[in-house]
C-alpha positions as semicolon CSV with decimal commas, in nm:
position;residue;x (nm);y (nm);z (nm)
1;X;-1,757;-0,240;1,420
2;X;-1,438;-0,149;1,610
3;X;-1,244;0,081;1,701
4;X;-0,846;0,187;1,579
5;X;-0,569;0,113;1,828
6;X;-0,455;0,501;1,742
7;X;-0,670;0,800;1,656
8;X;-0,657;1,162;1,703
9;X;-0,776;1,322;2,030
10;X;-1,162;1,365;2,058
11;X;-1,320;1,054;1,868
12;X;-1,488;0,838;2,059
13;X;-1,719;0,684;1,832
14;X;-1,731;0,310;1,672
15;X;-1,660;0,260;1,314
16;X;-1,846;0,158;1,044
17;X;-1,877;-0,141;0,768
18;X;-1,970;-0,037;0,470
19;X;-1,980;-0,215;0,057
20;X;-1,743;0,041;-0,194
21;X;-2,016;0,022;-0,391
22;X;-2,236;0,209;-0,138
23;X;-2,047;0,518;-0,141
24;X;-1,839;0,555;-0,471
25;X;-1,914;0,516;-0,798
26;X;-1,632;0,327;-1,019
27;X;-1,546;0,311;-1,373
28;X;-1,381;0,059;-1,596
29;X;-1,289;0,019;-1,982
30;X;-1,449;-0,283;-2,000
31;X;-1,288;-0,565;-2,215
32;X;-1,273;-0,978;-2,165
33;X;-1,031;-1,177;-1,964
34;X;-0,849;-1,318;-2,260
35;X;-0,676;-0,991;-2,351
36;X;-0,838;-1,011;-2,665
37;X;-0,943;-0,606;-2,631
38;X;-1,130;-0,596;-2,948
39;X;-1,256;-0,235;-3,070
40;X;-1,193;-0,121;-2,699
41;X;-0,875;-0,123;-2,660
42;X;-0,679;0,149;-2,824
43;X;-0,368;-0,034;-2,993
44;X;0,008;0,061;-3,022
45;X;-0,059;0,198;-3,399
46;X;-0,336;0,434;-3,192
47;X;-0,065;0,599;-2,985
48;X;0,006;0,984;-3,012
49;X;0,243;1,169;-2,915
50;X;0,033;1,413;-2,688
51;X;-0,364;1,421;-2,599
52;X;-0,548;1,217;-2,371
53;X;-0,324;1,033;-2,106
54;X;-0,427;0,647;-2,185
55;X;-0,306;0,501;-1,834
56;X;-0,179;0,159;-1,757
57;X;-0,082;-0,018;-1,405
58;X;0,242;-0,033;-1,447
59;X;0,202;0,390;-1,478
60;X;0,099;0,420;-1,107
61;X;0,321;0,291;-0,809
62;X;0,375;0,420;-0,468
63;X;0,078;0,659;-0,491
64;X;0,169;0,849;-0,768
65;X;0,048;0,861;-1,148
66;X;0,377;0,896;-1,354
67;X;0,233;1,109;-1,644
68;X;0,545;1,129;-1,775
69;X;0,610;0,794;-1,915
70;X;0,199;0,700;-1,988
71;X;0,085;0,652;-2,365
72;X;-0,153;0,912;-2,500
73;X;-0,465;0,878;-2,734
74;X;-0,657;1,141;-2,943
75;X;-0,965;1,288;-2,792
76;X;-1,165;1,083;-3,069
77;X;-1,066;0,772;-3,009
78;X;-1,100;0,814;-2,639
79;X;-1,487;0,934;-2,681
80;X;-1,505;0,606;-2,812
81;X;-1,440;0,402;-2,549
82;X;-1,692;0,262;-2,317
83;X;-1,678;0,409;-1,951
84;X;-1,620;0,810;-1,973
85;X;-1,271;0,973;-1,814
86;X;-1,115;0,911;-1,484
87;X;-1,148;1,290;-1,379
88;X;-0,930;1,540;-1,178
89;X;-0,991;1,404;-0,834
90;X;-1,109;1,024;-0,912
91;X;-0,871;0,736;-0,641
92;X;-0,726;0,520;-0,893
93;X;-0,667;0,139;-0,807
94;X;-0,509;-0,140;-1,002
95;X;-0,697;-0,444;-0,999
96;X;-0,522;-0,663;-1,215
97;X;-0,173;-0,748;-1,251
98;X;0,004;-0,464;-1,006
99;X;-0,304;-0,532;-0,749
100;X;-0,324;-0,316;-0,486
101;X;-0,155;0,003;-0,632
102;X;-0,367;0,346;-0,536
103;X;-0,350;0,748;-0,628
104;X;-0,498;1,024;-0,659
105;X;-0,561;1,167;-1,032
106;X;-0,501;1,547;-0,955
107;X;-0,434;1,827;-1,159
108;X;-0,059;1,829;-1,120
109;X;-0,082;1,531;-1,320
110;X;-0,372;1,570;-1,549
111;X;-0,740;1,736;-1,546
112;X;-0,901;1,325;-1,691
113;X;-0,699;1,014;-1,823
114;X;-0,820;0,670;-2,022
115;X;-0,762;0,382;-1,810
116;X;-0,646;0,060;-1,891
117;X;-0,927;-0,254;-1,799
118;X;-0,597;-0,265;-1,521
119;X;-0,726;-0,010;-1,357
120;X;-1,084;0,143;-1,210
121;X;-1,169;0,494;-1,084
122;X;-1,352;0,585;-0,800
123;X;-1,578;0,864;-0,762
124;X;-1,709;0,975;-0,425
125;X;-2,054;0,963;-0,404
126;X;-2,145;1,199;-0,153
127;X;-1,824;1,379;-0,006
128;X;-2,006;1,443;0,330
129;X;-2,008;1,071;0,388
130;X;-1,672;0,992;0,266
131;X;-1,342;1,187;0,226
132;X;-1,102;1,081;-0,060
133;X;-0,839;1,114;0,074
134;X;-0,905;0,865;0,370
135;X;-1,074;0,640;0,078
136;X;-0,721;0,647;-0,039
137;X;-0,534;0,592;0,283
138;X;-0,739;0,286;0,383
139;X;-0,703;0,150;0,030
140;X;-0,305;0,143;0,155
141;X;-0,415;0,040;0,458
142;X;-0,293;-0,361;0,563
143;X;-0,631;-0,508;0,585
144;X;-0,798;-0,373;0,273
145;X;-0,439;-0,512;0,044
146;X;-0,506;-0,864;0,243
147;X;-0,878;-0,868;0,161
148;X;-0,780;-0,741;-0,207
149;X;-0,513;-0,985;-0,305
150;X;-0,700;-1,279;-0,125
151;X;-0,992;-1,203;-0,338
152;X;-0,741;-1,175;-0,630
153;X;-0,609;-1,528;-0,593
154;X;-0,932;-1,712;-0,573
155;X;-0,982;-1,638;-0,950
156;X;-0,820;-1,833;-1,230
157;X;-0,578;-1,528;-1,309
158;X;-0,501;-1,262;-1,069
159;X;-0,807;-1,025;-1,114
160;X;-1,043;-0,825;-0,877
161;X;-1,355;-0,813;-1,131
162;X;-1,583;-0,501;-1,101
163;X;-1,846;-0,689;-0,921
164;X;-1,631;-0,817;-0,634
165;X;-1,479;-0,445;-0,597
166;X;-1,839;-0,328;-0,532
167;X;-1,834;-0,583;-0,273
168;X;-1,537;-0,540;-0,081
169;X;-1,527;-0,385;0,295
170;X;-1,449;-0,003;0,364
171;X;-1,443;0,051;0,718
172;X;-1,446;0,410;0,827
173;X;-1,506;0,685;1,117
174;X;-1,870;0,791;1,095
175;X;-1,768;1,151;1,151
176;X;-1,635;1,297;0,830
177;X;-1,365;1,494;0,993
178;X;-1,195;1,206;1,170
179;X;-1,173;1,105;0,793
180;X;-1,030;1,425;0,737
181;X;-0,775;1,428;0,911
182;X;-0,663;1,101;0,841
183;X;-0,665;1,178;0,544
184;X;-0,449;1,443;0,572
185;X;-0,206;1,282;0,815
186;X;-0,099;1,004;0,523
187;X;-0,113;1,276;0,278
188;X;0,134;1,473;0,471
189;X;0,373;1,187;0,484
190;X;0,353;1,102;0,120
191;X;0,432;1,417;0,006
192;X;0,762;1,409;0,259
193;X;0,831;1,016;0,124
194;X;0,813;1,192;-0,236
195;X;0,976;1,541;-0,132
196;X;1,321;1,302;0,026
197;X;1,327;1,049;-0,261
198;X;1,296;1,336;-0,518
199;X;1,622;1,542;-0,353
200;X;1,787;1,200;-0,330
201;X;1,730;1,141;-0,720
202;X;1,810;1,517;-0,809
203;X;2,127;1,485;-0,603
204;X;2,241;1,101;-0,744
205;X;2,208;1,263;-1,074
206;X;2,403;1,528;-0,989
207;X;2,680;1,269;-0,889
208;X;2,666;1,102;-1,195
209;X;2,689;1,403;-1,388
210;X;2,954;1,563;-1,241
211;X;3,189;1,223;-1,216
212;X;3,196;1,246;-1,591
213;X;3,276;1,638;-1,558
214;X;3,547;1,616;-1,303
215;X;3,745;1,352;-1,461
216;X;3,917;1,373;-1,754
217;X;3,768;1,116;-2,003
218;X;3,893;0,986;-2,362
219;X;4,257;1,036;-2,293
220;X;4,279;1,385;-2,188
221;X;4,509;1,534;-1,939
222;X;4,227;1,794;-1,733
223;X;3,884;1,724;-1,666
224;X;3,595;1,973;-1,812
225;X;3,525;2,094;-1,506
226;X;3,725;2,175;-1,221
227;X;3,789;2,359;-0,909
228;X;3,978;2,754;-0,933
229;X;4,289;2,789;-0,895
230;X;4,464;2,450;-1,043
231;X;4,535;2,439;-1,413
232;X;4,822;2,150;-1,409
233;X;4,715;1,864;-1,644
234;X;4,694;1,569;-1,462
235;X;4,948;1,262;-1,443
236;X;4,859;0,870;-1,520
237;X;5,025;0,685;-1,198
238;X;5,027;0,285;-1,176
239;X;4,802;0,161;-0,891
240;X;5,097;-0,014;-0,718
241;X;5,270;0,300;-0,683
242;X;5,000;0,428;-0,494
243;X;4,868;0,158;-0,263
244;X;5,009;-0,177;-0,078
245;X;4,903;-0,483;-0,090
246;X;4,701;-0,584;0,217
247;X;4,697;-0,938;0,256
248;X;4,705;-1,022;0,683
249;X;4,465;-1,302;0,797
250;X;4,265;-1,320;1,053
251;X;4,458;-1,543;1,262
252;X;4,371;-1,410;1,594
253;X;3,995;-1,385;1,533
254;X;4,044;-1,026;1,574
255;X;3,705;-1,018;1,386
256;X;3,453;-1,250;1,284
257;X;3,230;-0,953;1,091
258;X;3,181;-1,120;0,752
259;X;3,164;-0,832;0,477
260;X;3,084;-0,848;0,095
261;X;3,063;-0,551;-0,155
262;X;2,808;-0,425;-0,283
263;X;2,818;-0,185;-0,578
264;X;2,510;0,066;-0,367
265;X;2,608;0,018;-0,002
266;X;2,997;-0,049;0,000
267;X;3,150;-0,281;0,228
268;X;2,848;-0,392;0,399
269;X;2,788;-0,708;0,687
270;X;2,675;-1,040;0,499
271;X;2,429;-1,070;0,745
272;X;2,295;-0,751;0,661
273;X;2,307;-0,742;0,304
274;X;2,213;-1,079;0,226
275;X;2,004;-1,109;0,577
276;X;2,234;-1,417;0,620
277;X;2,591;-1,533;0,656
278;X;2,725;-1,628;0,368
279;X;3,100;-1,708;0,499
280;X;3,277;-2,018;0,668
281;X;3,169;-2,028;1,083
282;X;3,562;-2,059;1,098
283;X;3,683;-1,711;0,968
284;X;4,061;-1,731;1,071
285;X;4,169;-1,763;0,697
286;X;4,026;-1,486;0,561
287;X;4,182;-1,133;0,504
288;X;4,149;-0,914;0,853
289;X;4,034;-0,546;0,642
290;X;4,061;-0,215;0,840
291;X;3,853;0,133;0,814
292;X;4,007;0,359;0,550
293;X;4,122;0,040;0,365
294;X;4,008;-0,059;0,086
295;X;3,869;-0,401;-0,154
296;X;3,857;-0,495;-0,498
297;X;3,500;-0,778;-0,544
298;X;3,644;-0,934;-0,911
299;X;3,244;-1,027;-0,918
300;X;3,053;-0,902;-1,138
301;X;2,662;-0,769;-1,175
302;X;2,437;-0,561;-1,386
303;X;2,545;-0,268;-1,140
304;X;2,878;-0,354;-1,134
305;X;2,974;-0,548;-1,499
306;X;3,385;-0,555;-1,394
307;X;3,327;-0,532;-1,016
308;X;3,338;-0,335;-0,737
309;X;3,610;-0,143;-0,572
310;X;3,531;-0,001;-0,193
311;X;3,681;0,166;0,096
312;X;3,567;0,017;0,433
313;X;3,374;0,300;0,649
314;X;3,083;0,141;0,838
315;X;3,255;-0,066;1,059
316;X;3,636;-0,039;1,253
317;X;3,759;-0,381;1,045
318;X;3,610;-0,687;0,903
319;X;3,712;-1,012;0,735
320;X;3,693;-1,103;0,360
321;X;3,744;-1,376;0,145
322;X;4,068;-1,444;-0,004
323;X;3,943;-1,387;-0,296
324;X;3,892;-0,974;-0,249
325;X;4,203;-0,808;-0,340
326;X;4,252;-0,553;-0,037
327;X;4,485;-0,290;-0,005
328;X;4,565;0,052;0,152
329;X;4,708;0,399;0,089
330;X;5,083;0,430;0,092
331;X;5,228;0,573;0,435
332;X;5,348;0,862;0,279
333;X;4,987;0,947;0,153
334;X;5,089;0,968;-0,247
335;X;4,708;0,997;-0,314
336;X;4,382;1,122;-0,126
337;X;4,189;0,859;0,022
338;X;3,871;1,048;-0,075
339;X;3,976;1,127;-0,394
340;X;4,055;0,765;-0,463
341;X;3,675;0,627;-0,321
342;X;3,562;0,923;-0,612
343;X;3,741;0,746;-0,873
344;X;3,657;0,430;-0,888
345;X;3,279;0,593;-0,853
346;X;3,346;0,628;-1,216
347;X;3,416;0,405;-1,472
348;X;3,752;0,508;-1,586
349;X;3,911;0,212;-1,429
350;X;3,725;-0,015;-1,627
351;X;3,929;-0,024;-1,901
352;X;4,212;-0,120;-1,749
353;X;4,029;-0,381;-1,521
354;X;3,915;-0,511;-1,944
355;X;4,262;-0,558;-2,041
356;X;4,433;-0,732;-1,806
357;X;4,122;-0,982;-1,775
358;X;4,201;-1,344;-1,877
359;X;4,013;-1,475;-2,173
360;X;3,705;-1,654;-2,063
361;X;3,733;-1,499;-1,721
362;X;3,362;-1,476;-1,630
363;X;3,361;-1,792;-1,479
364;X;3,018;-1,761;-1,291
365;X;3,049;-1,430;-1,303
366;X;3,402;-1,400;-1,086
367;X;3,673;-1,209;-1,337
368;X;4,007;-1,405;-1,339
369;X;4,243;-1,126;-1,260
370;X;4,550;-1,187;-1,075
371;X;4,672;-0,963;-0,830
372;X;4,996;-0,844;-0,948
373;X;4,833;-0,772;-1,249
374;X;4,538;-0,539;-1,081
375;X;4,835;-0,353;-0,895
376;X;4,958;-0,268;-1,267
377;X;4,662;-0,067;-1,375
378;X;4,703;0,302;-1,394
379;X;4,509;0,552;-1,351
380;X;4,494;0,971;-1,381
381;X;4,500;1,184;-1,076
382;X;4,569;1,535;-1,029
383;X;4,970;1,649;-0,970
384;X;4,860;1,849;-0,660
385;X;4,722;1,663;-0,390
386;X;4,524;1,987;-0,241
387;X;4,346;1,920;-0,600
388;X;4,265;1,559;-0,516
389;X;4,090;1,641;-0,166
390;X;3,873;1,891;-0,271
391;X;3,729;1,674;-0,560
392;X;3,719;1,401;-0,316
393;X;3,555;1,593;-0,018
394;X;3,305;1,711;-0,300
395;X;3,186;1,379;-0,387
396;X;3,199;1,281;0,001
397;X;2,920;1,548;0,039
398;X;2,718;1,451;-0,229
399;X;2,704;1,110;-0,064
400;X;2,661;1,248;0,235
401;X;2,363;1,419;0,110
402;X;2,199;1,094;-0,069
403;X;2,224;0,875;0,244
404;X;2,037;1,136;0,403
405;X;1,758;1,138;0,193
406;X;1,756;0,775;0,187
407;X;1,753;0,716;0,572
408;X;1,439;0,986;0,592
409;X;1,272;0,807;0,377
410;X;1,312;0,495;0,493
411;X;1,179;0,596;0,871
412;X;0,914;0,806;0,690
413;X;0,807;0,471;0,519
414;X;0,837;0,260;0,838
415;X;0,623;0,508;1,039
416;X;0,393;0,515;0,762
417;X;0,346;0,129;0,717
418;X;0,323;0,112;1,120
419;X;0,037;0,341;1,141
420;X;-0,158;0,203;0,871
421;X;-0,193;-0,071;1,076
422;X;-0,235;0,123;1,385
423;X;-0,469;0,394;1,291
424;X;-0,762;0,165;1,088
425;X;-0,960;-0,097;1,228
């Protein structure tokens, strides 16, 4: 049959074709096409609030089973239905709808689940011909999600019926510890894709918890919680007494880096964010922006419903639109540039941003505020200014600690997708 471009050191040997069907066992609630479920399908009214984990597609993504969100059924009712459990140990795969999605039902999650007719189990046969978890590697792997979704979009409605899933191609080592260990290779990386986006979640919601904490909200003068040693109530300050105006063009083409804003990644190149350019080819009208400067994007989004306000950081300088508002920090620093990036993190400015908006200003979703009038806007900052850099080095940190996470696992991802290509025939 073949042989992978990458294996581990000592196998030699050629691969093998084999059906599914040979060498697992698969179960399915049965019910027809036309959604019409009948007595099989356990309906909304059926629902409890604990007992038997009734799982759907949209419950399993990225090689997990997310337990916590599934509908449950009673024991009864689930006796009733057709095809058994899906039991501790079973590789789940979507088949309908979500194709393509795979996991492992494990204990962590639950001892046996229902399944929706969205999803089938599979149950090794014989575990000295074929490991699970390489069963649920190669159903990650590039060829098998080709073969499935082809077969998918030959029927009338995106649907791998039970028969064709029988049918379709595992390829594997004939030597059950080369399955092993591949096995155990993608099961390593998983759990480090998991372990990094889990500390990345824990720590965004730590940021979001703590920007209501450490800023006073509803009018008050001191935030709920703050750092020892300052107890002065904090003082509203207008923007413009803050911050200039920043409104040099790029006459001398001292840039021709294109930014936007995005509400996630900051001030970010249009070429990378939008993986095109998005601005004029001539750029010597727009506004010239340095690092440590900063940008108000009067457009709005679901992330962002009165805009976005950044501070540039990836790149020395850039050029925006004229229709950004940009300005920078005061010479005699009145305010802490991290502290500043912290605070309009929150949503405290929104208000202001709400009132000085014309009437009818979300005119394709671009807020008709006029400069002069954004420079007006006040906002609360601590007295001492030792205050404002610790909050803001605080945040800075968190930040710090989220782009981290993200970065690992995006290269854990990429070296994962690489050697699924790399390490199966």
């Amino acid at each position: 049959m073949g042989k992978p471009e990458i294996r581990f050191k000592g196998y030699t040997d050629e691969w093998e074709q084999r059906k599914l069907g040979e060498l697992v066992k698969e179960g399915i609630l049965e019910a027809p096409l036309d959604g019409n479920h009948g007595e099989k399908h356990p309906t909304s009214d059926e629902y409890v609030e604990s007992g038997i984990p009734f799982l759907m597609a949209s419950d399993i993504h990225n090689g997990e089973v997310n337990i916590y969100s599934c509908k449950y059924i009673t024991k009864e009712r689930a006796e009733r239905l057709d095809k058994g459990f899906a039991r501790n140990g079973d590789v789940l795969l979507t088949h309908k709808a979500t194709i393509g999605e795979t996991a492992i039902l494990s204990n962590l999650m639950t001892e046996y689940a229902m399944l929706t007719p969205q999803v089938t189990y599979y149950r090794i046969k014989n575990e000295e011909r074929l490991n699970r978890e390489y069963l649920y590697s190669f159903f990650n792997s590039l060829d098998f999600q080709t073969e499935l979704k082809t077969k998918a979009a030959q029927s009338t409605r995106p649907y791998i019926g039970i028969t064709a899933q029988q049918n379709l191609k595992i390829i594997l080592p004939t030597e059950i510890d080369e399955q092993r260990k591949i096995g155990l290779y993608f099961g390593n990386l998983d759990r480090l894709i998991t372990l990094h986006q889990r500390k990345c979640d824990e720590v965004k919601s730590l940021k979001k918890y703590m920007l209501q904490k450490m800023f006073p909200q509803n009018e008050q003068k001191v935030p709920e919680i703050r750092f020892e040693g300052f107890t002065e109530a904090w003082e509203q300050r207008k923007l413009g007494d803050l911050v200039d105006r920043v409104t040099r063009k790029n006459q001398d083409l001292v840039s021709e880096l294109p930014l936007t804003i995005s509400a996630q990644y900051g001030l970010i190149d249009q070429n990378e964010f939008f993986d095109k350019r998005v601005a004029s080819k001539d750029v010597s009208g727009y506004y010239l922006i340095e690092n440590g400067e900063f940008a108000y994007n009067k457009s709005t989004s679901t992330d962002a419903p009165w805009g976005a306000i950044k501070r540039l950081d990836r790149y020395e300088n850039g050029v925006l639109s004229t229709l950004y508002i940009v300005f920078g920090i005061k010479e005699n620093n009145p305010v802490d540039s991290d502290f500043l990036v912290s605070y309009y993190s929150t949503n405290l400015w929104h208000k202001g941003i709400h009132e000085i908006a014309a009437e009818g200003a979300r005119n394709h979703g671009l807020l008709n505020i006029a400069p002069a009038d954004f420079f007006e806007t006040k906002l609360m900052i601590p007295q001492d200014i030792e205050e404002q850099k610790k909050i803001g080095k605080y945040f800075e940190e968190l930040e710090r600690l989220i782009t981290l996470h993200q970065q690992k696992c995006e290269e854990l991802k990429k070296i994962k997708k690489f050697m699924l290509q790399k390490m199966f025939v």
